[in-house]
C-alpha positions in Angstrom: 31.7 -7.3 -25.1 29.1 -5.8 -27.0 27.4 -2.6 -25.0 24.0 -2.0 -24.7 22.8 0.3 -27.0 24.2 -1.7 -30.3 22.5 -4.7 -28.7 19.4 -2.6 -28.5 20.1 -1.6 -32.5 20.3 -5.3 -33.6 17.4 -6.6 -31.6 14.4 -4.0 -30.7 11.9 -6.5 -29.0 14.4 -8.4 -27.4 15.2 -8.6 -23.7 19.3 -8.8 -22.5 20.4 -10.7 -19.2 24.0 -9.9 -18.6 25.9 -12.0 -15.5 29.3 -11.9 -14.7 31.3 -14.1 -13.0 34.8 -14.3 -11.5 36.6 -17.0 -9.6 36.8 -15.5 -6.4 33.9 -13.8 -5.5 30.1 -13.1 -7.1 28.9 -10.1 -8.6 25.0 -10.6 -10.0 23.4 -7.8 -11.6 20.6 -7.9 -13.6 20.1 -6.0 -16.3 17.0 -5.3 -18.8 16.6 -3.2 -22.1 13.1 -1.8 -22.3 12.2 0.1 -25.5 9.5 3.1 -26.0 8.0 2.1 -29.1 7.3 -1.2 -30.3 5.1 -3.8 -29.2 6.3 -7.3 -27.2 4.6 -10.5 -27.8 3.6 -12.8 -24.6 4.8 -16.0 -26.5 8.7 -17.1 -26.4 9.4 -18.2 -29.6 13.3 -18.9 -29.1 16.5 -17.5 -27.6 20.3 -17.5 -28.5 23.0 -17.0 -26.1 26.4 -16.0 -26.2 29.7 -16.0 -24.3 32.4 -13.6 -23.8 35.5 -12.6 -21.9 36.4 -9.1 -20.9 39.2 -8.2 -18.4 39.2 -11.3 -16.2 35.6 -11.8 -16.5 32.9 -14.4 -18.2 30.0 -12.8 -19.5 26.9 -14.5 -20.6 23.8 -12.7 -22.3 20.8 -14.1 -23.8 18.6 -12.8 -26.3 15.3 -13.8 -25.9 12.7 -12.6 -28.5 9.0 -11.7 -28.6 8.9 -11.8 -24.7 6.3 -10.0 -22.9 7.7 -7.6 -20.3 5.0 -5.6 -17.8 5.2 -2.1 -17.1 6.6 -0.4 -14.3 3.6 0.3 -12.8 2.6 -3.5 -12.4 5.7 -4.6 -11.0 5.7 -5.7 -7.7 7.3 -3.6 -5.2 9.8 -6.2 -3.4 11.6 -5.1 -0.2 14.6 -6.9 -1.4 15.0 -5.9 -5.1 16.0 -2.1 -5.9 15.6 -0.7 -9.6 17.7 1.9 -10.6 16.7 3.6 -14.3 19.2 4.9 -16.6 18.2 6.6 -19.8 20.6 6.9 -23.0 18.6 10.6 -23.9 15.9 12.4 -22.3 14.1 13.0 -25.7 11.3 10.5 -26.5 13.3 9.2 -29.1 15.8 7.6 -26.8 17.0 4.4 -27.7 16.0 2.9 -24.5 16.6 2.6 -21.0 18.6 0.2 -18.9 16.7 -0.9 -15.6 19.6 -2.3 -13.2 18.1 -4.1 -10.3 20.2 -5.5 -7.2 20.3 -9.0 -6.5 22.6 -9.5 -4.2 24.0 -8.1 -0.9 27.5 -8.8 -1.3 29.9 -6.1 -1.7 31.9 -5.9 -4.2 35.0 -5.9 -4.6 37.7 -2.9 -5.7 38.5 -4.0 -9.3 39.4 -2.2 -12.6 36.8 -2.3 -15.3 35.4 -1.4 -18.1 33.4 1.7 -18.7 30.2 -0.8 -19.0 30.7 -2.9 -15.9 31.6 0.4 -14.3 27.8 1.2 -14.7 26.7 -2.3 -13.1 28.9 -2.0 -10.3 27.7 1.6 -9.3 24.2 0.8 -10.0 24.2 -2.5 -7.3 26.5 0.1 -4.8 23.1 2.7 -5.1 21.0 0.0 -4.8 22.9 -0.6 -1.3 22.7 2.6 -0.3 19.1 2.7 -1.4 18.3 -0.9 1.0 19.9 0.4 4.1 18.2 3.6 3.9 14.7 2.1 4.1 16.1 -0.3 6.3 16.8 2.6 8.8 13.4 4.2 8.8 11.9 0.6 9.4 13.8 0.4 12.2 13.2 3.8 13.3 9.4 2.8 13.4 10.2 0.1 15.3 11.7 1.9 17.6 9.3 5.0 17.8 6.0 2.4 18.7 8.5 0.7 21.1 8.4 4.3 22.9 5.4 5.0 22.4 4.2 1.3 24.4 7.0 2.4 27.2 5.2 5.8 27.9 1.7 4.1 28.0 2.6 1.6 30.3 4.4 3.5 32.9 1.6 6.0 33.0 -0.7 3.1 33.3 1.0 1.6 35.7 1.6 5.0 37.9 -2.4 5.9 37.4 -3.1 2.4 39.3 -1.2 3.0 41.3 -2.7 6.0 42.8 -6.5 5.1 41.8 -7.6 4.5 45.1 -6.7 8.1 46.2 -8.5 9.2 42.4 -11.7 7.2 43.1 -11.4 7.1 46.6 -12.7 3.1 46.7 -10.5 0.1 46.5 -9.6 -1.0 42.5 -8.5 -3.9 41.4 -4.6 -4.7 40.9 -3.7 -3.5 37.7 -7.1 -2.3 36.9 -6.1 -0.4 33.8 -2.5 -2.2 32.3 -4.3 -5.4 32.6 -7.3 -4.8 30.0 -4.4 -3.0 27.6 -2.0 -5.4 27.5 -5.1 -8.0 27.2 -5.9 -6.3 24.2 -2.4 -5.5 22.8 -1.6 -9.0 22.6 -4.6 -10.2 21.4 -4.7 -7.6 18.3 -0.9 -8.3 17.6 -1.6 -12.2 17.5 -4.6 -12.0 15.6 -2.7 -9.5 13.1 -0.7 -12.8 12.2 -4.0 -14.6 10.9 -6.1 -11.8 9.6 -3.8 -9.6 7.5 -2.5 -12.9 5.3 -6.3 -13.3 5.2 -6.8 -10.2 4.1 -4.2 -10.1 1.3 -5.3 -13.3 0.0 -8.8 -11.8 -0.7 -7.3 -9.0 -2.1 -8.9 -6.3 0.4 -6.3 -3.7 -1.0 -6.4 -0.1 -0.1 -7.7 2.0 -3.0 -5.0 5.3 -3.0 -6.1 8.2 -3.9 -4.8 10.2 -6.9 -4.8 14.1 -5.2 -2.6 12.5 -2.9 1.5 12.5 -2.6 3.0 10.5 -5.9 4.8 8.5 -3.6 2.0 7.0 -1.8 1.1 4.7 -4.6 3.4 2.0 -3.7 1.0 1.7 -0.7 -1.8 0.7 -3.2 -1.3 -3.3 -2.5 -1.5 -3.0 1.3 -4.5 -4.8 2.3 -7.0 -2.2 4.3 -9.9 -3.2 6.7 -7.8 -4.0 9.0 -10.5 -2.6 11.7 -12.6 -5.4 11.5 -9.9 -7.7 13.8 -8.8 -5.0 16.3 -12.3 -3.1 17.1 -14.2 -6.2 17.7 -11.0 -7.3 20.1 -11.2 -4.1 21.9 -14.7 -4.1 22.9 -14.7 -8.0 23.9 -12.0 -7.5 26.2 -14.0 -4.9 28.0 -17.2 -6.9 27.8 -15.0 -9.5 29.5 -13.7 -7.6 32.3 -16.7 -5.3 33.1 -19.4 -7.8 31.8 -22.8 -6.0 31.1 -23.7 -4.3 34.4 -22.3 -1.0 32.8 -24.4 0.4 31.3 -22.5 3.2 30.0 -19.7 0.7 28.5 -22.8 -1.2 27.0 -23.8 2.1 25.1 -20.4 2.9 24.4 -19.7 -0.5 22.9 -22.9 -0.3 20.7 -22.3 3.1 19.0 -18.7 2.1 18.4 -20.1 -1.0 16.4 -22.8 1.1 15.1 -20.0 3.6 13.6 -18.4 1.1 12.2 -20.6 -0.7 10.3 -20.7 2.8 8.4 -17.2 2.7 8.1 -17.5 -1.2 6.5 -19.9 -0.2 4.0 -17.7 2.8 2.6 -15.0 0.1 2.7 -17.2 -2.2 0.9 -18.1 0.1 -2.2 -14.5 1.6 -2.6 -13.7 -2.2 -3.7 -16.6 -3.2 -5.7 -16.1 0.3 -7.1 -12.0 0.0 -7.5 -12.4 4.1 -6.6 -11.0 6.0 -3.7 -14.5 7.7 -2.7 -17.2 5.2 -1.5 -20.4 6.4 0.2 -21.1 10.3 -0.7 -20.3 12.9 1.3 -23.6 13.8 2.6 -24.8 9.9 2.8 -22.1 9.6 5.3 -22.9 13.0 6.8 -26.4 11.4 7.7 -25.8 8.3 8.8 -23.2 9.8 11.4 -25.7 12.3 12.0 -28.1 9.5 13.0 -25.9 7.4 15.4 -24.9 10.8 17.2 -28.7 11.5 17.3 -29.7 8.1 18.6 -27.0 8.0 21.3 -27.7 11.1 22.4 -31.6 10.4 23.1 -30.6 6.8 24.5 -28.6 8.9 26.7 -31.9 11.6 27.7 -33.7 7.8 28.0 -31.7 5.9 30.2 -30.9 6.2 33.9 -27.4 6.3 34.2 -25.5 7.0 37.7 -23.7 10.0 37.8 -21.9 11.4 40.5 -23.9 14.9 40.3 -26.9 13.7 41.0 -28.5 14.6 37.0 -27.2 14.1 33.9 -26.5 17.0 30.5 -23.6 18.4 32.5 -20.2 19.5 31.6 -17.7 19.4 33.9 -15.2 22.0 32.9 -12.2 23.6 35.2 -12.6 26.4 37.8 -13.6 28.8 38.3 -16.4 27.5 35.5 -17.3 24.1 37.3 -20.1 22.7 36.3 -22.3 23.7 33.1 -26.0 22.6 32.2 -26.4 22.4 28.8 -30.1 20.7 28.8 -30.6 19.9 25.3 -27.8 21.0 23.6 -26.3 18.7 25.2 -27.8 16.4 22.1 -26.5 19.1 19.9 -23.4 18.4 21.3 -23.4 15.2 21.3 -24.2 14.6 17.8 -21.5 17.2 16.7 -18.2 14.8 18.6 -19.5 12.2 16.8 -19.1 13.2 13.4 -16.0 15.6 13.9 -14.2 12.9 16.1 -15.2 10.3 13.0 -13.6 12.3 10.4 -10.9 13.5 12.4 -9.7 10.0 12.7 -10.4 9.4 9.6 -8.5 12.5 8.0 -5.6 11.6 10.2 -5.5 8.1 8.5 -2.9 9.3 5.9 0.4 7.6 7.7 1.7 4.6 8.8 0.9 4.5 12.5 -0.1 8.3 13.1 -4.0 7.7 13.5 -3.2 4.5 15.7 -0.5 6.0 17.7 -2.6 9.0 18.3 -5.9 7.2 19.1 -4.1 5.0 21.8 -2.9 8.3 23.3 -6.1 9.6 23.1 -8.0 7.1 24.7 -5.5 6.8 27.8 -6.3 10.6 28.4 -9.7 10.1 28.3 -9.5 7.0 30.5 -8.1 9.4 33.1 -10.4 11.6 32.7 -13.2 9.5 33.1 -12.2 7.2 36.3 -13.7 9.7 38.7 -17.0 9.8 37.0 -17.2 5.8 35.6 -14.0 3.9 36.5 -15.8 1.3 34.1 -15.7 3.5 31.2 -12.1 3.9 31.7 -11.3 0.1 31.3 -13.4 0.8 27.9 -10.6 3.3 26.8 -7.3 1.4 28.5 -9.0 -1.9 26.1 -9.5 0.2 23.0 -5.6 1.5 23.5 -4.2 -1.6 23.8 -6.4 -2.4 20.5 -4.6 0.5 19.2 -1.6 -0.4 20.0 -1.4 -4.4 19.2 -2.8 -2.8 15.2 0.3 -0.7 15.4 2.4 -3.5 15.3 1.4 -4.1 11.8 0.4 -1.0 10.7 3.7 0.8 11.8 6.3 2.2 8.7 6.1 0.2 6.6 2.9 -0.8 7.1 1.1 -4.6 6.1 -2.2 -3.5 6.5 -4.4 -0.3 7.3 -7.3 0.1 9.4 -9.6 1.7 6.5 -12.8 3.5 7.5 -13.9 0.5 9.5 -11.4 1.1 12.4 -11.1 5.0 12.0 -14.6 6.1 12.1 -14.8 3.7 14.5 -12.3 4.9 16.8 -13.5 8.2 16.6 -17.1 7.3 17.6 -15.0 4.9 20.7 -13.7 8.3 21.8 -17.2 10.5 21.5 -18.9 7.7 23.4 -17.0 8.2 26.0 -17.0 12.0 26.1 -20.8 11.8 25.7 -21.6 9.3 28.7 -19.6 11.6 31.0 -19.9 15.0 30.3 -16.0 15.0 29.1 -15.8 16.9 25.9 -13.5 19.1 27.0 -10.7 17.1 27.6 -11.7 14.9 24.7 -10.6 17.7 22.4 -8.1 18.6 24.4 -6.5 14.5 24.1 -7.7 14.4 20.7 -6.0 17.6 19.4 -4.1 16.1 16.7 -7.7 15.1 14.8 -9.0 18.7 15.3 -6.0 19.9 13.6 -5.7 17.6 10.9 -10.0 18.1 10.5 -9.6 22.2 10.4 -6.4 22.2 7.8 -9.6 20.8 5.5 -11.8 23.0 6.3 -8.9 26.1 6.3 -8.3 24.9 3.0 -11.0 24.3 1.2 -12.8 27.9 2.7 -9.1 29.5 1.8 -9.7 28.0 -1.6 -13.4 29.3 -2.5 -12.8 32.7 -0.7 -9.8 33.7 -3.1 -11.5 32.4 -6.2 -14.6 34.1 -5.6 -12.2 37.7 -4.9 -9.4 36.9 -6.8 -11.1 35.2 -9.8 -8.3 31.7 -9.2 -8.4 29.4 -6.3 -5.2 29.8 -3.8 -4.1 26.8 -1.3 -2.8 27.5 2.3 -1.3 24.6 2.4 0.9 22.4 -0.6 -1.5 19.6 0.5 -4.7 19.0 3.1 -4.3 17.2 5.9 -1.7 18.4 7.3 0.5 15.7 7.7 0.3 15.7 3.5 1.9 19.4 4.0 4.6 18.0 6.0 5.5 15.4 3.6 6.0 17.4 0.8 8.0 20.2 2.3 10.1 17.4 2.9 10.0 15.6 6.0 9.6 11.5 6.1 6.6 10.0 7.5 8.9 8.4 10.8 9.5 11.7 11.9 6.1 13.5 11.6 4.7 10.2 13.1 6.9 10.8 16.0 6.3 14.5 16.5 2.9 13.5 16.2 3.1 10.9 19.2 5.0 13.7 21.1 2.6 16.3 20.5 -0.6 14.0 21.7 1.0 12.7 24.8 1.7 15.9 26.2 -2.3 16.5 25.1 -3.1 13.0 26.2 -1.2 14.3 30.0 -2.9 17.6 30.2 -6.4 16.1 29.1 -6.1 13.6 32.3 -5.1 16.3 34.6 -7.9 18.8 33.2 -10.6 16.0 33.7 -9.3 15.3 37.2 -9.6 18.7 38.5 -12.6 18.8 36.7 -14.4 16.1 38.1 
């Protein structure tokens, strides 16, 4: 059988398929010679083939000439194929490369051969390895939402259970699982529809190029994926509550309002093919103004409150209650646009912004059902939002939620906070954003500071967020999703007990 590399000398634009065959059982490999220099025509003009035998086996390759073969980059990146590169040299005068892709998931079998079917049978045995490694961490997502909707509905369920003595007035049965799992299945069904939809008009997530090398197989995952669940979240709401709230009526509107900002970055990062969309500081401002407009719609409007005035704070004893008067807009303004960009920031995984904004919003919902127990079906229906997304946006993911849904859920959670007085267990439940907001800030401050002393720019961390320092020191995004879920439902838990004593 003629090797490689003297097929490569005889035939420099020409690309090798090698099968083998045996009587008993199948071993498929596919092999291709890709060349450094030289350029490859898109037209086939003609092909030979040839037969041999070598050590019980039929071998067949073709050569196929002035055939056009796409770069690496542009191949797509199939769950079922697995390429493995070998080089003849490192120098840039290598001969070529061999690219071995599986094909098959058959193992094969314990034979002797030849130094160059030794190299196809290792190279299909990696790609095995390769498969049932990914495998394991898809599974291992699986598994970590299928927790993660086990903790929420048992403390769901336990909350309803003792609401009357929360509240003190009769609830209805299930006053808090029934809006979540409303939502959760409607978001998971509608996941089925809209992300196909999604891919077929080529909504694709635009990765950025600071970011991990490894994220940029993510960049053919459709994005936008907040413009099926948000919409979901708030209907089911409307449909339990209706409009008499009005509290979830405000609520609803500056989460809409926040996300049309979010849609319009969306937009431009695909008309422009770029990462960045809306600037910085256009962003800033229009954030700025829905946190300015809620906050006087809030000063405007009568709404019931269990103190008897509005621009309190309900904090813990021996604190209790504190008048902020119009800080309070201040305030309010501020959660907007840190809760927005937290979310946003926190966007960087599969599953760890939508995983940790459910668990958010179930603290808050706690929090809440003493002041507004209408508020807090607003929060169990944005969780079960949450959570239905997960489904398809868990590792590995088939869509994301893009600005739409993050700085939307973010301006969900202020909403809340604002019509209530909660913003301390808000960043309390929400603790994961602050973090993954103030490793940003730490950074970029860390940076300026030494170059302005030390005359060169030093990093705290290898990467900003946070969960981009994780990665590279080594850990997979399944585990510091996971610790992340951990982390906010113990936050998620304390928030609900702080708001209750609070209240």
């Amino acid at each position: 059988m003629r090797s490689c590399s003297s097929f490569q000398r005889h035939s420099q634009s020409h690309l090798g398929h090698f099968r083998a065959r045996r009587s008993s059982s199948l071993i498929a490999a596919k092999t291709s010679c890709r060349f450094r220099s030289g350029s490859l025509s898109p037209e086939l003009n003609g092909s030979k083939s040839n037969v041999s035998r070598t050590h019980g086996y039929q071998l067949q390759y073709s050569d196929v000439q002035d055939f056009d073969i796409p770069s690496f980059d542009n191949w797509s990146d199939n769950e079922g194929t697995v390429g493995y590169m070998v080089s003849s040299s490192e120098g840039e005068e290598s001969d070529g490369e061999i690219v071995l892709n599986s094909i098959s998931d058959t193992d094969l079998p314990s034979v002797f051969v030849s130094n160059n079917d030794a190299l196809t049978l290792t190279a299909h045995r990696l790609a095995m390895i390769g498969r049932a490694r990914r495998r394991h961490r898809i599974k291992l997502g699986l598994f970590i939402n299928l927790g993660l909707i086990t903790f929420l509905t048992v403390l769901l369920l336990f909350v309803d259970w003792c609401a009357w003595k929360i509240v003190r007035l009769p609830l209805a049965p299930f006053y808090l699982t029934r809006p979540f799992f409303i939502s959760a299945v409607l978001v998971s069904c509608a996941g089925y529809i809209c992300v196909p939809l999604l891919k077929s008009l080529k909504i694709r997530q635009i990765i950025r190029k600071e970011g991990p090398a490894r994220h940029s197989r993510k960049g053919r995952t459709p994005t936008m994926g907040g413009l099926f669940f948000v919409p979901i979240g708030i209907a089911v709401t409307i449909a339990t509550v209706g409009f008499s709230s009005l509290q979830v009526s405000g609520a609803s509107a500056a989460t809409l309002a926040i996300a049309l900002i979010g849609l319009i970055d969306d937009v431009i990062c695909l008309v422009k093919n770029h990462s960045s969309g809306l600037s910085a500081w256009s962003r800033l401002i229009l954030e700025v103004a829905v946190g300015t407009w809620f906050s006087f719609w809030l000063d405007a409007t009568s709404i019931p409150s269990p103190y008897g005035m509005k621009m309190l704070v309900p904090l813990p004893a021996p604190l209790g209650l504190l008048f902020l008067g119009k800080f309070y807009l201040l305030l309010t303004s501020f959660t907007f646009v840190s809760m927005g960009n937290g979310v946003n920031l926190t966007d960087g995984l599969d599953g760890l912004a939508g995983g940790t904004a459910a668990l958010a919003f179930i603290g808050m919902s706690i929090a809440v059902l003493p002041i507004c127990s209408e508020l807090s079906i607003f929060g169990a229906s944005m969780a079960g939002a949450c959570v239905g997304f997960l489904l398809h946006n868990r590792y590995r993911a088939s869509v994301f939620m893009g600005d739409t849904g993050s700085l939307a859920l973010g301006g969900a959670l202020a909403s809340m906070a604002a019509c209530t007085g909660m913003f301390f267990p808000l960043f309390v439940s929400s603790g994961i954003f602050v973090v993954e907001a103030s490793s940003v800030i730490m950074q970029v401050l860390y940076f300026k500071i030494t170059k302005h002393l030390l005359g060169g720019g030093r990093r705290l961390f290898r990467m900003a967020p946070f969960h981009h320092h994780l990665e590279l020191c080594g850990l997979k995004e399944p585990m510091i999703v996971a610790g992340a879920y951990v982390i906010s439902s113990v936050l998620a838990l304390f928030a609900g007990y702080v708001g209750l004593i609070a209240a």
